[in-house]
C-alpha positions as CSV (number, residue, x, y, z in Angstrom):
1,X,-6.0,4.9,-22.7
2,X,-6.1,3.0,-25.6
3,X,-7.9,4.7,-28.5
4,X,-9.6,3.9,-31.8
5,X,-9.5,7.2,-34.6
6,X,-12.9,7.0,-37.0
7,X,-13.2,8.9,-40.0
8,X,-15.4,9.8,-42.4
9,X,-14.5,12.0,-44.6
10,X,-11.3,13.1,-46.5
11,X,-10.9,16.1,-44.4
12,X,-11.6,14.0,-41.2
13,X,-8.4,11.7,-42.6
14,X,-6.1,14.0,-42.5
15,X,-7.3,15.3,-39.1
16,X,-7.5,11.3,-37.9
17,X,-4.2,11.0,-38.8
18,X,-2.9,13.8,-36.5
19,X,-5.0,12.9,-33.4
20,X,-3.7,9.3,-34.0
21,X,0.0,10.6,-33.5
22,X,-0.6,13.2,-30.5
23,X,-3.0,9.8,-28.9
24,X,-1.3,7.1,-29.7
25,X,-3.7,5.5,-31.1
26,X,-5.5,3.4,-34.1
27,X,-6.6,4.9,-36.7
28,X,-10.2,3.5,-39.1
29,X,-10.9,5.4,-41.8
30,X,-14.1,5.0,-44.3
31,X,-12.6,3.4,-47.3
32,X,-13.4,5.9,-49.6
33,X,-11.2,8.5,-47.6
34,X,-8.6,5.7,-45.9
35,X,-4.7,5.6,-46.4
36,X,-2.5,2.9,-46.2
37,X,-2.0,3.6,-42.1
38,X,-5.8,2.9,-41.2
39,X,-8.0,0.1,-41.5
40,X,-10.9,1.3,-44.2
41,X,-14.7,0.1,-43.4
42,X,-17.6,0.2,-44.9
43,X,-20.2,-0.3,-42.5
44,X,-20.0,2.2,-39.3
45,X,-22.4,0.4,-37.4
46,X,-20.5,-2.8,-37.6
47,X,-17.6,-1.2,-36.8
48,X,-18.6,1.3,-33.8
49,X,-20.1,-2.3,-32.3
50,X,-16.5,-4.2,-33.0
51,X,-14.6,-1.3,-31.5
52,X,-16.8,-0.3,-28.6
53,X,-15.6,-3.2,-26.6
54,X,-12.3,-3.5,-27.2
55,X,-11.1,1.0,-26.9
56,X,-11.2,2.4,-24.0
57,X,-11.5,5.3,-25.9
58,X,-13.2,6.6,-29.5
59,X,-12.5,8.9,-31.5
60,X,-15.5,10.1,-33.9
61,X,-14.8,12.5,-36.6
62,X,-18.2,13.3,-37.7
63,X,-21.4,14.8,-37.0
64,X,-22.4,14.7,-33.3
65,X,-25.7,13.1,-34.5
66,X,-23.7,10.3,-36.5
67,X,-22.0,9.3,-33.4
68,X,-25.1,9.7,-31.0
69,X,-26.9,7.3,-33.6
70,X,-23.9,4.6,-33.7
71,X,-23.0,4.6,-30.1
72,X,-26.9,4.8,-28.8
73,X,-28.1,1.0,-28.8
74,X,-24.6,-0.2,-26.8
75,X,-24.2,1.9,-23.9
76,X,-24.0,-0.3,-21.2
77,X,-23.6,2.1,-17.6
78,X,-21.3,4.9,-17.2
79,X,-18.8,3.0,-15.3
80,X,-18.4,0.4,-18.2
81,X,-19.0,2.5,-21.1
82,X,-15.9,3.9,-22.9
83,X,-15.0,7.6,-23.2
84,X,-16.9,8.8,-26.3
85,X,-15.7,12.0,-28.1
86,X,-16.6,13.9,-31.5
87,X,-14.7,16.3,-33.5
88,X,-15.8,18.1,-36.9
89,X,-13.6,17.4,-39.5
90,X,-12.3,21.1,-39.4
91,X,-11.0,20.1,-36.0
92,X,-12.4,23.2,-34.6
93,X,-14.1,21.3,-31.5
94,X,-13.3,18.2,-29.5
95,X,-16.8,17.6,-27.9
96,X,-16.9,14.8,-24.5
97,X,-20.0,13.0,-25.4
98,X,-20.1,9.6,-23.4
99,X,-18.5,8.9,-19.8
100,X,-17.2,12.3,-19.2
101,X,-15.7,11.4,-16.0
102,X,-15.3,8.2,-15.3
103,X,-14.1,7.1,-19.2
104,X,-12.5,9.8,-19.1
105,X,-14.0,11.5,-22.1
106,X,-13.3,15.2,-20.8
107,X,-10.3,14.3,-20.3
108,X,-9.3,12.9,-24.0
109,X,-11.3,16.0,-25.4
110,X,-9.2,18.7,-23.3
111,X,-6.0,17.0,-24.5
112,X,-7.2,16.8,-28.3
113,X,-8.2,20.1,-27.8
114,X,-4.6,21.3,-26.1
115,X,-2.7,18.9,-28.7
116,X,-4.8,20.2,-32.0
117,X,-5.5,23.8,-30.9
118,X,-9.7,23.0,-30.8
119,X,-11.7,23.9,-28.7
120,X,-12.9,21.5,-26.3
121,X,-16.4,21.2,-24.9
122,X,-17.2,20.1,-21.6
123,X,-21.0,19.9,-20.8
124,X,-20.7,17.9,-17.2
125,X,-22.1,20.7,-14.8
126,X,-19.3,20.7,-12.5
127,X,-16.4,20.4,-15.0
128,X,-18.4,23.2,-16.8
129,X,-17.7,25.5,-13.7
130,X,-14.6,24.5,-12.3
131,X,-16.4,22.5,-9.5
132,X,-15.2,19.2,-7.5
133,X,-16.5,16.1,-9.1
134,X,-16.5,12.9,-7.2
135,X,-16.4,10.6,-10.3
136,X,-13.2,12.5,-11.3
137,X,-11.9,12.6,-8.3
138,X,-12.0,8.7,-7.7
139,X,-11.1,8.2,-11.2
140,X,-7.6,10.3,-10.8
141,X,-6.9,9.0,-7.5
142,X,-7.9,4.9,-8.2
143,X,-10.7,4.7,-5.6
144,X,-13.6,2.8,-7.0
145,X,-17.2,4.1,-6.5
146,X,-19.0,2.0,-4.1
147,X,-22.6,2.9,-5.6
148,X,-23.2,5.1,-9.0
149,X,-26.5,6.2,-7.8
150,X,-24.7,7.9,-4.5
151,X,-22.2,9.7,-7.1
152,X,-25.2,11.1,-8.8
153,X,-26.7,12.6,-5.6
154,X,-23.3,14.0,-4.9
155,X,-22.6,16.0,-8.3
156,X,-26.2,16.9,-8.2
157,X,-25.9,18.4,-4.9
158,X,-22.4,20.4,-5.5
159,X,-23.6,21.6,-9.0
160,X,-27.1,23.3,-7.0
161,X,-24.6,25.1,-5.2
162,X,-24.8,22.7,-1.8
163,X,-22.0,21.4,0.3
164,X,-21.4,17.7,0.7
165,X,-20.0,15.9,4.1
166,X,-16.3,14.5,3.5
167,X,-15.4,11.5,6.7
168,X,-13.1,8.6,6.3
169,X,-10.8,6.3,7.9
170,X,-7.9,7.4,6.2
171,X,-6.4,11.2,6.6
172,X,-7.9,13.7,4.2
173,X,-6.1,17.0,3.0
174,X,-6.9,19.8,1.3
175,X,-10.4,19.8,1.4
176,X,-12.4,22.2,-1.2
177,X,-15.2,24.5,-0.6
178,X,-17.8,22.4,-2.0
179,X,-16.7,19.3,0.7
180,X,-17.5,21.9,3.5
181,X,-20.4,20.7,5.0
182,X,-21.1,19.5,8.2
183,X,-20.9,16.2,9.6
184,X,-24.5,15.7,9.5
185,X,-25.2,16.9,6.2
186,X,-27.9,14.7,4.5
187,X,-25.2,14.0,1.5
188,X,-21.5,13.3,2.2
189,X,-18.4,11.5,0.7
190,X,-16.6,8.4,3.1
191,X,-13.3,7.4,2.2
192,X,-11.9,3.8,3.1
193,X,-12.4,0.3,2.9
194,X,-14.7,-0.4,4.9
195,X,-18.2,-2.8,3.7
196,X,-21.4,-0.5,3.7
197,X,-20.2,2.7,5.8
198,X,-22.9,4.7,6.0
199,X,-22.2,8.1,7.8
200,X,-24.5,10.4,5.7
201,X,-28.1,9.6,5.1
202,X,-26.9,9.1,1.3
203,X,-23.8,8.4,1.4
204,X,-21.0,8.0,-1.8
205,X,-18.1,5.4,-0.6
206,X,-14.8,6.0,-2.4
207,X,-12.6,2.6,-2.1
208,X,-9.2,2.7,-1.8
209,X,-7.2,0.0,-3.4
210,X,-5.0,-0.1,-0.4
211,X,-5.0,-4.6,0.9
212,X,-2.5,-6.9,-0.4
213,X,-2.9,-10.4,0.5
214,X,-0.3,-12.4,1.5
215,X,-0.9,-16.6,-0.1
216,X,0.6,-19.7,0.4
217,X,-0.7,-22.2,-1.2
218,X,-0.2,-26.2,-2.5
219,X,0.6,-26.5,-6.1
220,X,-2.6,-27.0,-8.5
221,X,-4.7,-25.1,-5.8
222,X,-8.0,-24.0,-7.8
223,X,-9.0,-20.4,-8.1
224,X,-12.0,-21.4,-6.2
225,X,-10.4,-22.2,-3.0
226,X,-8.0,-18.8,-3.1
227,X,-11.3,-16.8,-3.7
228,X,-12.6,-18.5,-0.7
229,X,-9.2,-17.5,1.4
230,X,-9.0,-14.2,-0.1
231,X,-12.7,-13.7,1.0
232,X,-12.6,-15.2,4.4
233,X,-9.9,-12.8,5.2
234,X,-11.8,-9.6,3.8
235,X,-14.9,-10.8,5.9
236,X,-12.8,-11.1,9.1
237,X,-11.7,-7.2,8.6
238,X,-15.1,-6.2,7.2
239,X,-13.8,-4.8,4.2
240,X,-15.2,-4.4,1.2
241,X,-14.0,-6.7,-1.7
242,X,-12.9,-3.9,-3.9
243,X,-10.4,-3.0,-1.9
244,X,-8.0,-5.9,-2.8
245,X,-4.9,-3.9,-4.7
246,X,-2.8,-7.2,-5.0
247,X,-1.8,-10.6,-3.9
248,X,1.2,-11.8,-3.0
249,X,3.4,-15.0,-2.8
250,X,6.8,-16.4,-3.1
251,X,8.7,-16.5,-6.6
252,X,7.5,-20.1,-6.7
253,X,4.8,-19.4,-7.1
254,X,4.7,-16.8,-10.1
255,X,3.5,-19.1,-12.7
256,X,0.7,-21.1,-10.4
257,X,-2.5,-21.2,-12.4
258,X,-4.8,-20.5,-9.3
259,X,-3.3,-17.7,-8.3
260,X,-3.0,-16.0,-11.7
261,X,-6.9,-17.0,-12.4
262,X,-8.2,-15.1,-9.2
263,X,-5.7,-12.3,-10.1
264,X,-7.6,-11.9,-13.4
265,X,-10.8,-12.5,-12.0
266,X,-10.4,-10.1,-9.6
267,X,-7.9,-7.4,-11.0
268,X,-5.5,-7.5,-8.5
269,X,-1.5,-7.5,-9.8
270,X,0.2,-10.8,-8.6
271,X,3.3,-9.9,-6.5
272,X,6.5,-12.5,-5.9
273,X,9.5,-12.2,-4.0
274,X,12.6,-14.3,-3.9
275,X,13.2,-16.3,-0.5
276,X,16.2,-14.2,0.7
277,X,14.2,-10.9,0.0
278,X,11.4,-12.1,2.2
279,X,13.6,-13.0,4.7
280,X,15.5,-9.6,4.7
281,X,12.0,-8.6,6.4
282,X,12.5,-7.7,10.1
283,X,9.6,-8.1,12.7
284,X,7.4,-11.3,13.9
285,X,5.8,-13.3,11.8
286,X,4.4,-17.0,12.3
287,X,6.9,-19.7,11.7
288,X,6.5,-23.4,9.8
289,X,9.4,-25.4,9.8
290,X,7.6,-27.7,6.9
291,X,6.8,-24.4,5.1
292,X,10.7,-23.6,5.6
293,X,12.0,-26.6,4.6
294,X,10.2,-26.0,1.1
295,X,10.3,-23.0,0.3
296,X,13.2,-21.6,2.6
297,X,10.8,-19.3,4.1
298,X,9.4,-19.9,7.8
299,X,6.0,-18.0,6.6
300,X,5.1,-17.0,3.3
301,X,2.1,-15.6,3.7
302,X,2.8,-12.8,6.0
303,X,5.9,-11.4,4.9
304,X,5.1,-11.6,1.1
305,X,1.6,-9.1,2.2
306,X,4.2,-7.1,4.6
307,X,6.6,-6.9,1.5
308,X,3.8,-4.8,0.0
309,X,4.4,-2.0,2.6
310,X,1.3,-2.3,4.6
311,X,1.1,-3.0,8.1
312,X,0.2,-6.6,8.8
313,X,-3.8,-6.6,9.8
314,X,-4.5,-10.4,9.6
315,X,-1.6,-12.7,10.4
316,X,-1.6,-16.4,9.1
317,X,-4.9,-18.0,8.4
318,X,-5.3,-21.7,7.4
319,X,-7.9,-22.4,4.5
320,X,-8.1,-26.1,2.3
321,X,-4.5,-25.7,0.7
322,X,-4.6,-22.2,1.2
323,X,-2.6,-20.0,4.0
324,X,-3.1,-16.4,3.7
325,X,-2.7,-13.2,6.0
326,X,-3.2,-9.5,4.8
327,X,-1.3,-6.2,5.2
328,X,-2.8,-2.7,4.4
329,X,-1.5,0.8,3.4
330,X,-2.7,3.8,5.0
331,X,-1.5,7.0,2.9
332,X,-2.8,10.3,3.2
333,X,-5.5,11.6,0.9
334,X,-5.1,15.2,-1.0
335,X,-8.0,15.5,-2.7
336,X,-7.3,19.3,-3.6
């Protein structure tokens, strides 16, 4: 996580400088308290709206109020917002104050707290009392939440003491308590990629980043058309977007400015693989003897998804300029 320091006061320096080291992280300093390590400010409105974009993580050490008043006018959602936390310049607390879960706030507070011997205080309600939260859970395992208001329902329902469903398409182990509840339990939790799945009358869908999709594709072909491939292929397996972990091509392909645009776009890692190491691959896959002749590979596409590890779901489609096939991974889901 990367994290921004911000200091007030002289005693809130020194302290700065120490959950800078344990963190990693930068350090700002108010410039009548500041040392030749940290930027000094003046201004900590101006700064708390630089830095609130660009951390995934601050740092305040201040007044609780100070930071509530800084940080009020740009929170944004609690997925988007960074992890907010506050400690008093005696270091006695590390307080989670903004995106507890999902930035990831009571996490950075419990490790200040473990690194600076403070005391760190946790207000979620089931982080409070050692219950399962979803938004943690998907955050620690890299499944995205398919609808924040559906998360809400969820935590409300464990921390009243209720019992939410738990289905999926994918296996799930170790199961807690509060995921106890019956199949037709009003609430419930559905694990996979699949668009709008629906088994609970409010249902939360966790997302697995578990497709990789195999490209081929002409040289100059626009990020446009790839989306357009990319998507075609997700509608054809009625998943849901979010789902895409990667794409992947031939090593020709590593620097093509399409491919690396909707790999941006959509946060997906861009895989390549030399010729011989896709043709290592045993098993059937379509064959191009123009393709071949090219790239020394008789199908791109497929074997650069299979190459992922997945199991080939889509073979070779043909788009404008575009081939692409997907493969998708099927792993086993602890969630105790």
């Amino acid at each position: 996580m990367r994290t921004a320091v911000i200091s007030l006061t002289e005693r809130g320096r020194e302290l700065s400088a120490r959950a800078a080291e344990v963190l990693g992280a930068d350090r700002y300093c108010f410039y009548r308290h500041s040392d030749e390590n940290a930027r000094s400010f003046e201004k900590l409105a101006e700064l708390t709206a630089e830095l609130f974009g660009r951390y995934e993580g601050l740092v305040f050490i201040c007044a609780c109020g100070i930071a509530v008043r800084e940080v009020g006018p740009l929170l944004r959602a609690k997925d988007r917002d960074p992890a907010v936390v506050v400690m008093d310049d005696g270091g006695r607390f590390a307080i989670s104050l903004v995106s507890g879960h999902l930035g990831g706030a009571n996490g950075l507070a419990g490790e200040l707290a473990v690194r600076l011997g403070a005391q760190a205080v946790i207000t979620t309600a089931t982080d409070s009392r050692g219950l399962f939260s979803p938004d943690s859970f998907a955050k620690e395992r890299g499944l995205t939440i398919g609808d924040l208001r559906a998360a809400k329902a969820a935590a409300a329902e464990i921390a009243n003491g209720g019992k939410i469903g738990i289905a999926g398409s994918f296996e799930i182990r170790d199961i807690p308590p509060e995921l106890g509840g019956a199949q037709d339990s009003r609430v419930g939790i559905y694990i996979g990629p699949e668009k709008d799945m629906r088994p609970f009358e409010v249902t939360l869908q966790l997302i697995p980043r578990c497709v990789t999709v195999g490209i081929g594709c002409k040289r100059g072909t626009p990020e446009e058309d790839i989306e357009k491939a990319v998507r075609a292929v997700f509608d054809e397996m009625g998943y849901d977007m979010r789902a895409l972990e990667s794409v992947a091509s031939i090593d020709l392909k590593a620097h093509e400015e399409g491919l690396l645009d909707f790999c941006a776009k959509a946060g997906a890692e861009l895989l390549t693989y030399s010729a011989d190491e896709l043709n290592s691959l045993e098993g059937e896959f379509s064959e191009s003897d123009f393709v071949k002749s090219v790239t020394g590979v008789d199908c791109v596409c497929e074997r650069s998804a299979v190459m992922s590890g997945g199991k080939l779901m889509i073979k070779k489609r043909k788009f404008d300029g575009v081939t692409a096939a997907a493969a998708v991974k099927k792993e086993v889901i602890s969630i105790g």
